[in-house]
Residue, then its C-alpha position, 0 to 999 in steps of 0.5 A: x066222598x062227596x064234592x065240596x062246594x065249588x065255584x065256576x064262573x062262564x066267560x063270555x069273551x072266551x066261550x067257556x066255563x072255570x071250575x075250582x073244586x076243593x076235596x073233589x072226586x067224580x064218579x064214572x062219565x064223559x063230556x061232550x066238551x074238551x077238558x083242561x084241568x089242574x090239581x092245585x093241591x093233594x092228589x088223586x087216582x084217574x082212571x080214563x079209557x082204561x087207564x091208571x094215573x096216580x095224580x100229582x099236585x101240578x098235573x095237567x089234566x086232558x080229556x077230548x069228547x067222549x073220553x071216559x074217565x073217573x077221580x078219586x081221593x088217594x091219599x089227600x083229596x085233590x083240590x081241582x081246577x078245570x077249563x070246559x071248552x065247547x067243541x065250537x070254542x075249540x074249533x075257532x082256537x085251533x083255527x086261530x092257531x093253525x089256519x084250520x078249524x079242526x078239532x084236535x085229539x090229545x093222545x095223554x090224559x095227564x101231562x107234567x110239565x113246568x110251562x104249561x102248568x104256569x100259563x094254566x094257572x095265570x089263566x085260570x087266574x084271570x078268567x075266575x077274577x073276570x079280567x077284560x084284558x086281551x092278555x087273558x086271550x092270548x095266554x089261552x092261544x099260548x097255553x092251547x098251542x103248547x099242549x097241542x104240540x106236546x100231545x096233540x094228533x089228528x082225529x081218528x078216522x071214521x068208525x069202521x063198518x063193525x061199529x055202525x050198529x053201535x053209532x045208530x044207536x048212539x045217533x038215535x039217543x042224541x036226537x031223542x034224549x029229551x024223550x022217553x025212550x026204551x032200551x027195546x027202542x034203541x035196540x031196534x034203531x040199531x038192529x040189534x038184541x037188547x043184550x047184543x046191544x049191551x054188549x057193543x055199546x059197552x064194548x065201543x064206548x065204555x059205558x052201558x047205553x043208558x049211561x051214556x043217554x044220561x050224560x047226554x041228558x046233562x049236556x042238555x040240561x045244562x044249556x037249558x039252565x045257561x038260558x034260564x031255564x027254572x030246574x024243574x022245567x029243565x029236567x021235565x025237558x030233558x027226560x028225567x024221571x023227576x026233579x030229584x032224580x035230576x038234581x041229584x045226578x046233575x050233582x054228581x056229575x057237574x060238582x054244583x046243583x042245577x040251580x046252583x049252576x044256572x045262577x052263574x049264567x043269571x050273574x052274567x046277564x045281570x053284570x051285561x044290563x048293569x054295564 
């Protein structure tokens, strides 16, 4: 199944993106960018990092960078509500909050609880209708430090020294993801076989190399089209093979077309210069 047409909308006050997705399902990817995310209606089956959720209506839902998941229907399509938070965002709010800039871990991927989900949907409510009031601040910092007290924990630490190979390669595909790269290459930046590489990539990350190359791709191709980058131009820049290989990933993966998506960011610089 397909996404419906969503609606998202970028808030330059806070530093982040609202989503509403109506009949959603999202196949196997990650973010590079914290989620809070809402079911407001239906339900759906979430698998992350290996983990089955069966999704209710009033379900928080919480992904840190990286986390590996996918949605699907069960049953009654969920219709969704999420919250993108830049690293950098969540790095001020966590300051904000504790006197630290860290980032946080959350230890749950799908919380139920009453309070939360209240503070979610007045704030979700507000960011969509483009409040300017310091409420809308104030509910985030409520909401981000309830969650963090429910099921937030410090950051693991460093990958030990068995997975150094696998973090080569990742390193390598994230300076040079807007290039053409071979598999070969990454192998060798890595000091690993091709099928060796396959098979610790996979096992450390829960994707194949490429996969997790195209979800970085996006991330990029989507800070090209915050700028105003024509799609075209920014697929060309993010090494996508063409234009249609591009929409039709950035589509999946993001639930709105690449020019769809730039279009948000056209609309606020165009209600900037108006004021």
């Amino acid at each position: 199944m397909r996404n419906e047409p969503g609606t998202a909308v970028y808030d330059q006050e806070l530093r982040l993106e609202a989503y509403r997705f109506h009949r959603c399902s999202f196949p196997k990817h990650f973010h590079e960018y914290y989620v809070i995310g809402y079911i407001a209606d239906g339900r759906g089956l979430l698998i992350c990092r290996d983990v089955r959720y069966a999704l209710e209506k009033g379900n928080l839902i919480l992904y840190n960078p990286g986390d590996l998941h996918s949605c699907s229907e069960n049953g009654a399509p969920p219709d969704y509500w999420g919250l993108h938070i830049p690293r950098e965002t969540m790095l001020d709010l966590t300051g904000e909050l504790t006197g630290r800039r860290t980032l946080p871990v959350f230890s749950r991927n799908v919380v139920s609880d009453p309070e939360a989900a209240w503070d979610f949907r007045a704030l979700h409510r507000q960011i969509m209708d483009g409040s300017r009031e310091f409420g809308k601040e104030e509910r985030l910092l409520l909401l981000l430090s309830r969650l963090l007290r429910l099921c937030g924990q410090p950051f693991q630490a460093s990958p030990p020294a068995g997975r150094e190979a696998v973090e080569r390669a990742r390193a390598f595909m994230e300076e040079h993801c807007g290039e053409r790269i071979t598999l070969e290459r990454v192998a060798g930046e890595a000091g690993l076989s091709k099928s060796a590489l396959l098979r610790a990539f996979a096992r450390e990350k829960g994707v194949t190399p490429y996969n997790y190359l195209e979800s970085l791709r996006i991330g990029e191709a989507k800070k090209l089209l915050e700028q105003g980058v024509p799609p075209a131009e920014a697929a060309l820049r993010t090494g996508f093979s063409d234009q249609s290989h591009f929409t039709n990933y950035f589509s999946r993966f993001i639930g709105l077309s690449p020019g769809a998506y730039r279009e948000i960011f056209t609309e606020k610089e165009r209600t900037t210069h108006e004021k």
